[in-house]
C-alpha positions as a Markdown table, in Angstrom:
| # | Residue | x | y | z |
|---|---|---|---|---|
| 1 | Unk | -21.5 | 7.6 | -121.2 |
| 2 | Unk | -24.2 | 5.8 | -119.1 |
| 3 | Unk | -23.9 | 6.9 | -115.1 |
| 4 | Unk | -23.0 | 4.1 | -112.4 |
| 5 | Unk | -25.3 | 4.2 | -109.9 |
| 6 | Unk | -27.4 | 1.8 | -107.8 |
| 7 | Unk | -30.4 | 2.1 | -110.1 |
| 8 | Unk | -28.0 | 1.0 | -113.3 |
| 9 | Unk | -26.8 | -1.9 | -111.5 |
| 10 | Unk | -30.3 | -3.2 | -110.7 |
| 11 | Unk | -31.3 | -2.5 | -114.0 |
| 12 | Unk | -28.6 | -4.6 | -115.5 |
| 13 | Unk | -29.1 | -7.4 | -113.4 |
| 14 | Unk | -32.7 | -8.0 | -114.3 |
| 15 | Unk | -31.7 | -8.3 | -117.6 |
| 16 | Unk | -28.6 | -10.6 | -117.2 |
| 17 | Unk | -25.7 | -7.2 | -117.7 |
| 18 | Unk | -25.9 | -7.3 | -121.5 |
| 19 | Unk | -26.5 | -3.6 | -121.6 |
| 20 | Unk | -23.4 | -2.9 | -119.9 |
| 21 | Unk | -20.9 | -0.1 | -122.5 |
| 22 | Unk | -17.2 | 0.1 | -122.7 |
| 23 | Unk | -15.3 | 2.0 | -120.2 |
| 24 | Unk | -13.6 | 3.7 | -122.6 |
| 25 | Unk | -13.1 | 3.8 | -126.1 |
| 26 | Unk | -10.3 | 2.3 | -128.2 |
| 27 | Unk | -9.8 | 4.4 | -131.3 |
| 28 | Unk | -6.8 | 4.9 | -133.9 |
| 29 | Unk | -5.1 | 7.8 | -133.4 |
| 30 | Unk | -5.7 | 11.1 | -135.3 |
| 31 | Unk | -3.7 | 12.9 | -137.6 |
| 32 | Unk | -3.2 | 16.0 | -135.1 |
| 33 | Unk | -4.1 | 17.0 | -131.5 |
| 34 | Unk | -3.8 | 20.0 | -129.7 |
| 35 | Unk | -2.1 | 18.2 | -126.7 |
| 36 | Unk | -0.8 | 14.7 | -126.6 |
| 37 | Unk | 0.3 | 13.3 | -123.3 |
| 38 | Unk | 2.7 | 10.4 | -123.4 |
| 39 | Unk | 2.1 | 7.5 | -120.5 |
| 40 | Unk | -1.5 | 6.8 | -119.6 |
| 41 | Unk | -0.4 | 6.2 | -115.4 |
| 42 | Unk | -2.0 | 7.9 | -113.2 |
| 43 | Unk | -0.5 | 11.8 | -113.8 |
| 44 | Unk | -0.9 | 11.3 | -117.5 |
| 45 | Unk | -5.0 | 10.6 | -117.0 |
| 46 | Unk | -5.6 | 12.9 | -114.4 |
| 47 | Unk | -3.3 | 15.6 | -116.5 |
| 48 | Unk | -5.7 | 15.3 | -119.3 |
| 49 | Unk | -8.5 | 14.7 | -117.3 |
| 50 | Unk | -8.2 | 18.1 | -115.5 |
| 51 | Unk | -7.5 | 19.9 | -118.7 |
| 52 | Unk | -10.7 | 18.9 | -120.0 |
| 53 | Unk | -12.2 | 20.0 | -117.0 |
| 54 | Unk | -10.9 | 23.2 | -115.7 |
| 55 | Unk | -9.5 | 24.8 | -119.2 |
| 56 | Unk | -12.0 | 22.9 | -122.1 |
| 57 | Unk | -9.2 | 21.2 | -124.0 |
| 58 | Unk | -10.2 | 18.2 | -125.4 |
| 59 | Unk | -8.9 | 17.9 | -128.4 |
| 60 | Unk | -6.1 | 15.6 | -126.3 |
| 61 | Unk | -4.5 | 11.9 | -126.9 |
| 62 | Unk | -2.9 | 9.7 | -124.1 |
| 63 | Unk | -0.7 | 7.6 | -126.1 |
| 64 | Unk | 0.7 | 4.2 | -123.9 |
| 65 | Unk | 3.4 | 1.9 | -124.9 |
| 66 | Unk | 1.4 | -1.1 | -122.8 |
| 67 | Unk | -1.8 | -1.2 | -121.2 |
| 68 | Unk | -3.5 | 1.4 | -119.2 |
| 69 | Unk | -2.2 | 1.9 | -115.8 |
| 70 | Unk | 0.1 | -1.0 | -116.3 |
| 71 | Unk | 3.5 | 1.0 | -115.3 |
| 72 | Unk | 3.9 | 2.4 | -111.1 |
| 73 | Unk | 0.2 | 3.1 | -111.0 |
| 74 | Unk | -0.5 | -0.6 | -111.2 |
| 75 | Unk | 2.4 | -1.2 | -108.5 |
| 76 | Unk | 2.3 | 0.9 | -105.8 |
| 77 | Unk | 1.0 | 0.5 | -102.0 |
| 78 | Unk | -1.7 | 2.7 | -102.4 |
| 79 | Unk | -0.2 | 5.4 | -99.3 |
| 80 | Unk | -2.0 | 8.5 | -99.5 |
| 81 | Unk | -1.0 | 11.4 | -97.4 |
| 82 | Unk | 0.3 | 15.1 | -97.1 |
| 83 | Unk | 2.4 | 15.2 | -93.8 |
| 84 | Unk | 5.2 | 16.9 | -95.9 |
| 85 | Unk | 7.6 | 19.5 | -94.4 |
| 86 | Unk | 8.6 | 21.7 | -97.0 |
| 87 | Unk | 5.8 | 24.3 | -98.3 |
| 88 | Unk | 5.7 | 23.9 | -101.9 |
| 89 | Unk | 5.4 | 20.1 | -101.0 |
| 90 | Unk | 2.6 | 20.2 | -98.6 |
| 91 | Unk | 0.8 | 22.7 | -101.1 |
| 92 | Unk | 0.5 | 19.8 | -104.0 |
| 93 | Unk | 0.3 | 17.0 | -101.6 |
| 94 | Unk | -2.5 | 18.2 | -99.7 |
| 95 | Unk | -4.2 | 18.9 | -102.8 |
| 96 | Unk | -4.2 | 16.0 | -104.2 |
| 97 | Unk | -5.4 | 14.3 | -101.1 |
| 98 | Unk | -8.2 | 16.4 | -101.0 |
| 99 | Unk | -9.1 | 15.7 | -104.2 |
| 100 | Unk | -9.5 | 12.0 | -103.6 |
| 101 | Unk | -11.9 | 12.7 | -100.8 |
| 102 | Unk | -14.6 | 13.6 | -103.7 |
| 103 | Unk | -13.4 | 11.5 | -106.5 |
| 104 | Unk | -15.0 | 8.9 | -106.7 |
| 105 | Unk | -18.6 | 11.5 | -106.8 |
| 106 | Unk | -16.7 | 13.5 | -109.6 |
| 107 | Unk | -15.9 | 10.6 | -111.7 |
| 108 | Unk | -18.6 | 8.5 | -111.0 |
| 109 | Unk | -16.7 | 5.6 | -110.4 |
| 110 | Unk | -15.7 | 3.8 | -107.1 |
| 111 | Unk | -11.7 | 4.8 | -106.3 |
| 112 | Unk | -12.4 | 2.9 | -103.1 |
| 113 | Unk | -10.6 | 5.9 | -101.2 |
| 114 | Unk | -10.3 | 4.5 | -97.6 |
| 115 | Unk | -9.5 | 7.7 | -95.4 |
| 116 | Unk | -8.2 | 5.2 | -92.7 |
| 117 | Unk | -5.6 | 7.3 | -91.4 |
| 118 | Unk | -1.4 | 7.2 | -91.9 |
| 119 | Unk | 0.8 | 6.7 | -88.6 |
| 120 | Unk | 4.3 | 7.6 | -89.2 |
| 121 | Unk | 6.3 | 5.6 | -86.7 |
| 122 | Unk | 9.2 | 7.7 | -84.5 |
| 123 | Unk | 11.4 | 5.0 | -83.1 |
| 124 | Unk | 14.2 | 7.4 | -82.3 |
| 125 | Unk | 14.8 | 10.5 | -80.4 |
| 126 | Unk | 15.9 | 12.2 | -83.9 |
| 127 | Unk | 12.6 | 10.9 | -85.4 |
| 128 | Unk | 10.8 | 12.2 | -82.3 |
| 129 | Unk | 11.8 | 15.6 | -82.8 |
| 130 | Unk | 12.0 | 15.5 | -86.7 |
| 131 | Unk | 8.4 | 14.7 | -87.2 |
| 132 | Unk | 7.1 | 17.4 | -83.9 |
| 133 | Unk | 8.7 | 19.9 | -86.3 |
| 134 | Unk | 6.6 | 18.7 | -89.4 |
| 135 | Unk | 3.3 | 18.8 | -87.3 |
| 136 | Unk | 4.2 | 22.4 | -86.2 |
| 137 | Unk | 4.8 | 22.8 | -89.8 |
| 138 | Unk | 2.0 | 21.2 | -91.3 |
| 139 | Unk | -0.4 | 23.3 | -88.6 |
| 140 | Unk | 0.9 | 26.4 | -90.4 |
| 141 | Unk | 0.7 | 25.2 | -93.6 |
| 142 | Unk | -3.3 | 24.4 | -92.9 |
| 143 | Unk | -2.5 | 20.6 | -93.3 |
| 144 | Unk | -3.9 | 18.6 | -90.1 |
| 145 | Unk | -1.6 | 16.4 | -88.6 |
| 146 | Unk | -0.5 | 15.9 | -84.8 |
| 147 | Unk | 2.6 | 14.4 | -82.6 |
| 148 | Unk | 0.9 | 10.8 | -80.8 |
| 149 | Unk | 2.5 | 9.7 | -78.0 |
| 150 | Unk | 3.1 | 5.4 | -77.7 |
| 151 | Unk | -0.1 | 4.6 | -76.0 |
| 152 | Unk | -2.0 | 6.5 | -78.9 |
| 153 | Unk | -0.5 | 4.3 | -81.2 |
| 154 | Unk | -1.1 | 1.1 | -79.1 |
| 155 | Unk | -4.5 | 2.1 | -79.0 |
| 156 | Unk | -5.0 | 2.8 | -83.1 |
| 157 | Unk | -2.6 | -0.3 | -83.8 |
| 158 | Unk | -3.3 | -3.1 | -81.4 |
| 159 | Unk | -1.1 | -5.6 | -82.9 |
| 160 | Unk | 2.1 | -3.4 | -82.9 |
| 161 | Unk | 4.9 | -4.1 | -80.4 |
| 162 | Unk | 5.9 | -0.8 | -79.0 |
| 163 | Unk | 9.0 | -2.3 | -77.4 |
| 164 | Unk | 11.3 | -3.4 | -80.3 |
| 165 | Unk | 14.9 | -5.2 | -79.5 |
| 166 | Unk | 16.6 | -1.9 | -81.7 |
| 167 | Unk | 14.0 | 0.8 | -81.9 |
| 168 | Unk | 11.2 | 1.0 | -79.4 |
| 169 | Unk | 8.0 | 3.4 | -80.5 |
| 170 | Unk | 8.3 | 6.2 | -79.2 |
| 171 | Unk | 5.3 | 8.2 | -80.6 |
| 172 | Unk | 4.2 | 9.3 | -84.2 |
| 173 | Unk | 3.2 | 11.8 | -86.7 |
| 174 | Unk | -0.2 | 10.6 | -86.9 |
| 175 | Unk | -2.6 | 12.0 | -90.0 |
| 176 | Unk | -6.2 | 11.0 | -89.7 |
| 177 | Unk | -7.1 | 12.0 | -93.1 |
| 178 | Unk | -4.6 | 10.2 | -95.0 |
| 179 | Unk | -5.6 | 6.7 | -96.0 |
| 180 | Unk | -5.2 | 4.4 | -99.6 |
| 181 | Unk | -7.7 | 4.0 | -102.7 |
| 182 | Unk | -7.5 | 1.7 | -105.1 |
| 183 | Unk | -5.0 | 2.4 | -107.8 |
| 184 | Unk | -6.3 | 0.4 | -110.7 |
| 185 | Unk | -9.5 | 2.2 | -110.0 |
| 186 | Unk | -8.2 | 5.5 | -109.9 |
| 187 | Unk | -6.8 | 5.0 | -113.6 |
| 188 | Unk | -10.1 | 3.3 | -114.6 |
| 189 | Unk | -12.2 | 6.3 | -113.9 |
| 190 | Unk | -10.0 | 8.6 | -115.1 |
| 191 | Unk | -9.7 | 7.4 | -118.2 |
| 192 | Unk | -13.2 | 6.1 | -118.3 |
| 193 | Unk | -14.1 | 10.3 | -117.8 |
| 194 | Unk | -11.2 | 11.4 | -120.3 |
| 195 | Unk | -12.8 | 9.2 | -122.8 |
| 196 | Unk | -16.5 | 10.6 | -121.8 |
| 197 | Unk | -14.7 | 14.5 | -123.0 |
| 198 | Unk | -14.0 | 12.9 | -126.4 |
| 199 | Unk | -10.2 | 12.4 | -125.7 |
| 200 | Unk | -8.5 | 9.5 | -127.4 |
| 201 | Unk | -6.9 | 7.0 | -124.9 |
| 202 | Unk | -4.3 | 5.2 | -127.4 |
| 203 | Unk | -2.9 | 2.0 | -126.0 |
| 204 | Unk | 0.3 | -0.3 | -127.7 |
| 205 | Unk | 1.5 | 2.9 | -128.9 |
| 206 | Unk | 4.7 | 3.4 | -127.9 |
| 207 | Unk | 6.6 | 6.8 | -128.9 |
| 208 | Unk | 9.7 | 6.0 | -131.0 |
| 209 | Unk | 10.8 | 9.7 | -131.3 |
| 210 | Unk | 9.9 | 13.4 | -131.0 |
| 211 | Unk | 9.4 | 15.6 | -133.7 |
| 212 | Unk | 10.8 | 19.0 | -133.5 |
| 213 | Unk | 11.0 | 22.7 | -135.7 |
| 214 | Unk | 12.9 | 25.7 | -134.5 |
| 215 | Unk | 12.8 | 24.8 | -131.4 |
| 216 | Unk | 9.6 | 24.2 | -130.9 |
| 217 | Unk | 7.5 | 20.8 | -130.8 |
| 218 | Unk | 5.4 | 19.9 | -133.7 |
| 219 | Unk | 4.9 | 16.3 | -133.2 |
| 220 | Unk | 5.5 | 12.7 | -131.7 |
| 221 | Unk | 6.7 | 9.3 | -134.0 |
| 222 | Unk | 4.8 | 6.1 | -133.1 |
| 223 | Unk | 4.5 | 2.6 | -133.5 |
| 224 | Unk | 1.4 | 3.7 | -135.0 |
| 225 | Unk | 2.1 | 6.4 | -137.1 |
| 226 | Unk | 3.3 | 10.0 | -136.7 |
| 227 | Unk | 0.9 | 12.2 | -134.8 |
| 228 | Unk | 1.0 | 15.8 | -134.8 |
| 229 | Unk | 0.5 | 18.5 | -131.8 |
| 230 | Unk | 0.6 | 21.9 | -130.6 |
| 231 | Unk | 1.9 | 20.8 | -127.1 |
| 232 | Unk | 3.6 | 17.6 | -125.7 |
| 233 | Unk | 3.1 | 16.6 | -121.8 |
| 234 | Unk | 5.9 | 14.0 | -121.2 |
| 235 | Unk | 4.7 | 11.8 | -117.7 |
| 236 | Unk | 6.2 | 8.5 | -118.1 |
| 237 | Unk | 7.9 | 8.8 | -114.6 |
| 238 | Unk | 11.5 | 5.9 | -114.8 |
| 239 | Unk | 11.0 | 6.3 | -118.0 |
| 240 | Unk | 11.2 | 9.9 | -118.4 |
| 241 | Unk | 14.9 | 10.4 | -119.1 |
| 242 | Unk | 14.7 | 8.0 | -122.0 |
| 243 | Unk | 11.7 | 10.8 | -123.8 |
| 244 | Unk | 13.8 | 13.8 | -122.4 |
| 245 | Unk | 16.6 | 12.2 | -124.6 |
| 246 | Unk | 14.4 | 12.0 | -127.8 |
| 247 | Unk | 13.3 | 15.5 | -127.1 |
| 248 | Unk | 16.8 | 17.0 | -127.2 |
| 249 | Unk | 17.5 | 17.2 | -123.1 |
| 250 | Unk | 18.6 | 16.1 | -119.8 |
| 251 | Unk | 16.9 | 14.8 | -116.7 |
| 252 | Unk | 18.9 | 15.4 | -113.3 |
| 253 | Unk | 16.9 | 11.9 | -112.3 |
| 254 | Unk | 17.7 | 8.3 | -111.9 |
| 255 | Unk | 15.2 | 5.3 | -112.1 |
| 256 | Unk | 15.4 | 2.3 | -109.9 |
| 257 | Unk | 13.0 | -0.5 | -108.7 |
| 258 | Unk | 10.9 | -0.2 | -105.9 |
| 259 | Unk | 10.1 | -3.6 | -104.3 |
| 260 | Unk | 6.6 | -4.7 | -102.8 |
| 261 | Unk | 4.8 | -7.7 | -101.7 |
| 262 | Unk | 1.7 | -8.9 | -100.1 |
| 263 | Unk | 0.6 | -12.1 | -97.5 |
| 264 | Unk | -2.0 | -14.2 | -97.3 |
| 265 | Unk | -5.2 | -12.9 | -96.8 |
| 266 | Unk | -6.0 | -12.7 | -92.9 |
| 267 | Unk | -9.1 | -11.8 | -90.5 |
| 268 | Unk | -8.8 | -7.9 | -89.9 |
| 269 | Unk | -6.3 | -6.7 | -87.8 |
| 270 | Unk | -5.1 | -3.3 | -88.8 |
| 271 | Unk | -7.3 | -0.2 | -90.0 |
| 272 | Unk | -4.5 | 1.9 | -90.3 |
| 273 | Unk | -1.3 | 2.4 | -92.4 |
| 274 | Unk | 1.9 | 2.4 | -90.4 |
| 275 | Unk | 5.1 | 3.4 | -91.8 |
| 276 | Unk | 8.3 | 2.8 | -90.2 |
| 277 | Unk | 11.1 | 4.7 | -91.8 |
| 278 | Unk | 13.9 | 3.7 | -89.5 |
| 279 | Unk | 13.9 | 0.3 | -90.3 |
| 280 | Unk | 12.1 | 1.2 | -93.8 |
| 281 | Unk | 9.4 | -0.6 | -93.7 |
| 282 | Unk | 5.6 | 0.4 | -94.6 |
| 283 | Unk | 2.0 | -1.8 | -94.0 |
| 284 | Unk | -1.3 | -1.9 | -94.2 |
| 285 | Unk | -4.1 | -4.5 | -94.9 |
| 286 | Unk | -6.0 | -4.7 | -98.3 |
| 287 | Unk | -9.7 | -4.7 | -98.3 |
| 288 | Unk | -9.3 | -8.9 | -99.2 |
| 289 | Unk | -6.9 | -8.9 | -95.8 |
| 290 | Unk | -3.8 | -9.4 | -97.6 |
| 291 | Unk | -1.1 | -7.4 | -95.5 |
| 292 | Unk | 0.4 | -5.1 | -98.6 |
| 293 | Unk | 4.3 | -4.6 | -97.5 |
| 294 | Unk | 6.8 | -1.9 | -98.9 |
| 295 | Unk | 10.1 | -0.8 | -98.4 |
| 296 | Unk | 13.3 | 1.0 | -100.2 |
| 297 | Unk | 14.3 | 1.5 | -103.5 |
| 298 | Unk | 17.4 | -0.8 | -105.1 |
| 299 | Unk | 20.9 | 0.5 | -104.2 |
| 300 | Unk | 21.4 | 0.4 | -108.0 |
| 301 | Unk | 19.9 | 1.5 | -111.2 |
| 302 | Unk | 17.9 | -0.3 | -113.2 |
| 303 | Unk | 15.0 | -0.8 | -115.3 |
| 304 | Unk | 13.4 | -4.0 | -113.5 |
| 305 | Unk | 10.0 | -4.8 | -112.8 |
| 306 | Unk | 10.2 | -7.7 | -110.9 |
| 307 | Unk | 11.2 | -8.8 | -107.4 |
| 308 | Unk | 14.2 | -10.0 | -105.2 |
| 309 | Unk | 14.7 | -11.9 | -102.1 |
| 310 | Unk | 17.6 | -9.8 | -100.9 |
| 311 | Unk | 14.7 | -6.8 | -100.3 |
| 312 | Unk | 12.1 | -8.7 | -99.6 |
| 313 | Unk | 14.4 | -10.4 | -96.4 |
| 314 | Unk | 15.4 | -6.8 | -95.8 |
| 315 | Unk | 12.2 | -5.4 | -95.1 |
| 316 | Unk | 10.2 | -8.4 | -93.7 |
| 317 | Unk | 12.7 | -8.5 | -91.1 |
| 318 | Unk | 12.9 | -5.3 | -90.5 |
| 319 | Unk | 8.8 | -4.9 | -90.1 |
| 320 | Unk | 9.2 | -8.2 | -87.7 |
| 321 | Unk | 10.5 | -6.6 | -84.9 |
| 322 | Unk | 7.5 | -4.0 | -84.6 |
| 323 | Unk | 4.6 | -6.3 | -86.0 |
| 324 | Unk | 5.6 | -10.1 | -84.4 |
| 325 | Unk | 2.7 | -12.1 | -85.5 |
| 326 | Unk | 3.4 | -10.8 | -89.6 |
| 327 | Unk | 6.6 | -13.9 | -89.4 |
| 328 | Unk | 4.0 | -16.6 | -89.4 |
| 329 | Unk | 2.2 | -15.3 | -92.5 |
| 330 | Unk | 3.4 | -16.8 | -96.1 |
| 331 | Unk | 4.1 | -14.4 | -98.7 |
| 332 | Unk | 1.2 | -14.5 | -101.5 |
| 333 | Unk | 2.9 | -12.5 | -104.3 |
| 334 | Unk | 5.6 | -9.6 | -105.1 |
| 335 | Unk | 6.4 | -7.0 | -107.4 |
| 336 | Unk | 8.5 | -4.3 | -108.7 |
| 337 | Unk | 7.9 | -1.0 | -110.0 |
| 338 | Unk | 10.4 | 1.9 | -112.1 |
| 339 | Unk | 10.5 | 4.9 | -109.4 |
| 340 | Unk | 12.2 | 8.1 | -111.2 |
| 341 | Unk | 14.5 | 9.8 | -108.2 |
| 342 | Unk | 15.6 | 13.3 | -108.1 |
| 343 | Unk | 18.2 | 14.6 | -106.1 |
| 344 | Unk | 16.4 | 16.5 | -103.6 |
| 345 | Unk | 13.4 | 13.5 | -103.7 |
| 346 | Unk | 10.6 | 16.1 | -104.8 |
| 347 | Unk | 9.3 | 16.2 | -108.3 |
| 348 | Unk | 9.7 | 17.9 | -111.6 |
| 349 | Unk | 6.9 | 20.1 | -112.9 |
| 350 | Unk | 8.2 | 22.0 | -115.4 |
| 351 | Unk | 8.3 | 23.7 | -119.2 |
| 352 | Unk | 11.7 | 22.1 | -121.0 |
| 353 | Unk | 14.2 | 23.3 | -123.4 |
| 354 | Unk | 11.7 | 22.6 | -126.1 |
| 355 | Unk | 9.0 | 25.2 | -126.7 |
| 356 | Unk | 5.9 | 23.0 | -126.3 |
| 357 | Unk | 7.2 | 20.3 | -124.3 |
| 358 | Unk | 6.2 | 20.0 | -120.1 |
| 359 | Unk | 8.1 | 17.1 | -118.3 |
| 360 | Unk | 6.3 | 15.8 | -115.1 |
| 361 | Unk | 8.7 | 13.5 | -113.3 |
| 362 | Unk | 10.9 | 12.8 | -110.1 |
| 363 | Unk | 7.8 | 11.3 | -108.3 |
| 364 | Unk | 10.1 | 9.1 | -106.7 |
| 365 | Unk | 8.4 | 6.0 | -104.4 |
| 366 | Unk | 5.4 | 8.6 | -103.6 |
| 367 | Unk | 3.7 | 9.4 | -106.8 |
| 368 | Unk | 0.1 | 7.6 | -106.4 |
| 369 | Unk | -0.4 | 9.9 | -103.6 |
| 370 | Unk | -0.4 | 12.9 | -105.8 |
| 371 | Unk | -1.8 | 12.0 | -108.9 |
| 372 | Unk | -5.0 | 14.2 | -108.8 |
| 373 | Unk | -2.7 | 17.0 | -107.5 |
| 374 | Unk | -0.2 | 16.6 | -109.8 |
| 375 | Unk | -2.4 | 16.3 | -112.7 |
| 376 | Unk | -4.5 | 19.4 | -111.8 |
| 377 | Unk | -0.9 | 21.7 | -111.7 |
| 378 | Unk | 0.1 | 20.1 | -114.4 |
| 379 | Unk | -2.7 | 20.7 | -116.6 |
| 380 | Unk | -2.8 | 24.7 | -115.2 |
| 381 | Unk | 0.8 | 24.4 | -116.7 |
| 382 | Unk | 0.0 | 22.7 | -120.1 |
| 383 | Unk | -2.8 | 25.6 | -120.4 |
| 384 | Unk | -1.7 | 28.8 | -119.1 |
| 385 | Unk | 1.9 | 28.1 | -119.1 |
| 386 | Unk | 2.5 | 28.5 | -115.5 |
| 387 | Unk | 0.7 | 27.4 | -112.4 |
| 388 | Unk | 1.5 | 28.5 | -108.7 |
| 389 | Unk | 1.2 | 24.2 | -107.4 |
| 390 | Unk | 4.3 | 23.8 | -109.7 |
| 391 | Unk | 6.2 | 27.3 | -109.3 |
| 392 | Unk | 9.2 | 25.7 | -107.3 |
| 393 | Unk | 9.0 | 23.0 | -108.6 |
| 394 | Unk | 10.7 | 24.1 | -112.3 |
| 395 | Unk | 13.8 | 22.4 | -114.0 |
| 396 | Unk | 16.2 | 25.3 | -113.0 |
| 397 | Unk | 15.8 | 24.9 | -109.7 |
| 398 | Unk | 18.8 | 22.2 | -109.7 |
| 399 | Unk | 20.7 | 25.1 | -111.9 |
| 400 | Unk | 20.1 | 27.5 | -109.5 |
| 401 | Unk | 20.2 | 25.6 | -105.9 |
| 402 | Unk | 16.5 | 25.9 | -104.9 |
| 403 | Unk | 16.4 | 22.2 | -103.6 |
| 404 | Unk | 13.1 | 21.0 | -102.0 |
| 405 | Unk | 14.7 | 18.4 | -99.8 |
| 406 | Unk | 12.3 | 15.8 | -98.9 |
| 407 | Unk | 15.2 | 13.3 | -98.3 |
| 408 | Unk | 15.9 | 14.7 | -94.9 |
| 409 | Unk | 12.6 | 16.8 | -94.2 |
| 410 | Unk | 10.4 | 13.9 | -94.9 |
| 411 | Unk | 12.3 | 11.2 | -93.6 |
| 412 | Unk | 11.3 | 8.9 | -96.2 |
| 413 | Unk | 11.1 | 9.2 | -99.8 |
| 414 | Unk | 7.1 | 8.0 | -99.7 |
């Protein structure tokens, strides 16, 4: 694989960029691999990126039923943070945003990682106190983060109206390290650097079922033929209930859509993120100016990927009475994505049931944040069979009442 660098672009621009190679390759499967990893998203590439990397497996396929980074990856808002309350959260959070700060240097290729900062809006005395506890928390935790009064935020968010008709800002959980990065990008050089380690990125290949022997996991069915392996990593986030129930299992999860638009492109106006979880709303502005807008999950199950004008109403107005001048932009395009909810809203990093077979799932709305985290634990699991980022984190934890409650500690879901 020929480096990116300033040199190779001139290079190919004197001589009209015919000399440019594939990102990746695009070959047929094999007949065996020693670990196959099902949904090339974000987790799945940096899950078999990272065990090529830190453990020298690379005997690996990522199969995909669609294209590459086409599922939640594709879809999200591009939040990254690690302001999280509870430990074990923090501890895989903050490692994945660390990770992004050097990613695009070890991938060679531009994530576009913008380390703008995340504002996390407390517009009511509960919020006030709820997110002074998380800095405390976050200080002992090594995570930096601090408690900003109004006029902080005023001054990092000119256009905000700190005096809203319902909920007035009274402060925020401000994290100067947190920012967004572009998530087509991330995927791309991922799987651009998995290909570079001789692993096979298989796309159309959807899995039809899951091949089992005493227990133990010998192999995957496909629309492109049966594949063998030694071990199975299952990352297909909404999906992931669907390929626990080929496997033989259950999933304590539920997948619903996640709803997001953007404007217009405008002249700059915000260079940070602000989230504002009491009217559940989130913003920021694109590198193009579009204003990219978030907000909650669908009251219901289901499997949709596409928008609605109930939740768009919802959390435009809701954003309105905080950022006034967003009700005179016109909506540009909107989206849905397949979030995979836990009870306790933190994520499943586990072995299964099935000897052989690791289920990373339960992301909920904030799984691009933690994709380099998430696949680094997750390939330390695949490997050695345990890895202290995904200790708590472990199936039997809703079996035995060890809940990780980001629902309440976090505020948010995000």
């Amino acid at each position: 694989m020929k480096r990116y660098s300033a040199f190779a672009i001139a290079r190919e621009a004197a001589r009209y960029h015919t000399g440019w190679e594939r990102a990746w390759r695009a070959p047929e499967p094999k007949k065996k691999y020693d670990v196959i990893i099902v949904g090339a998203g974000g987790h799945g590439l940096a899950t078999a990126y990272y065990l090529g990397k830190n453990f020298g497996i690379t005997n690996v396929a990522i199969l995909e039923k669609g294209w590459l980074g086409g599922g939640n990856t594709g879809r999200n808002t591009t939040i990254i943070r690690s302001n999280y309350l509870q430990d074990p959260s923090a501890a895989i959070y903050e490692k994945a945003r660390s990770l992004y700060e050097t990613m695009s240097q070890d991938l060679n290729y531009n994530v576009m990682f913008s380390p703008r900062g995340v504002i996390m809006l407390a517009q009511t005395h509960h919020e006030v106190r709820g997110y002074q506890r998380t800095a405390h928390a976050n200080a002992l935790q090594g995570v930096k983060t601090e408690f900003i009064g109004p006029e902080k935020v005023k001054e990092l968010v000119p256009i905000i109206h700190l005096d809203g008709p319902r909920y007035p800002v009274m402060g925020g959980l401000w994290q100067a390290r947190g920012g967004t990065a572009r998530h087509d990008a991330v995927a791309w050089g991922y799987a651009r650097a998995c290909s570079d380690m001789g692993m096979d990125v298989i796309q159309k290949c959807e899995v039809t079922a899951i091949r089992r022997e005493g227990g133990k996991v010998v192999g995957v069915d496909t629309s492109k033929g049966a594949i063998d392996c030694d071990k199975l990593g299952v990352v297909v986030a909404g999906h992931s209930g669907h390929l626990a129930d080929m496997a033989g299992f259950r999933l304590p999860i539920e997948s619903v859509a996640l709803q997001a638009l953007v404007s217009e492109p405008i002249k700059p106006c915000m260079d940070v993120v602000v989230m504002a979880n009491t009217v559940h709303g989130y913003m920021s502005q694109s590198d193009k100016g579009e204003m990219v807008i978030g907000g909650g999950t669908d009251g219901y199950n289901n499997y949709t990927q596409r928008g609605s004008f109930h939740h768009i109403e919802e959390t435009v107005r809701a954003l309105i009475e905080t950022f006034p001048m967003i009700s005179r932009l016109k909506m540009l395009r909107q989206w849905g994505g397949i979030v995979d909810v836990t009870g306790d809203r933190s994520p499943i990093l586990s072995a299964t049931p099935v000897d052989g077979v690791f289920i990373n799932c339960g992301w909920g709305t904030g799984g691009f944040k933690a994709i380099p985290g998430s696949g680094w634990a997750m390939a330390e699991l695949i490997a050695k069979g345990r890895s202290p980022l995904t200790d708590e984190f472990g199936l039997n934890r809703f079996r035995e009442g060890r809940f990780i409650d980001e629902s309440v500690a976090a505020g948010v879901a995000h």
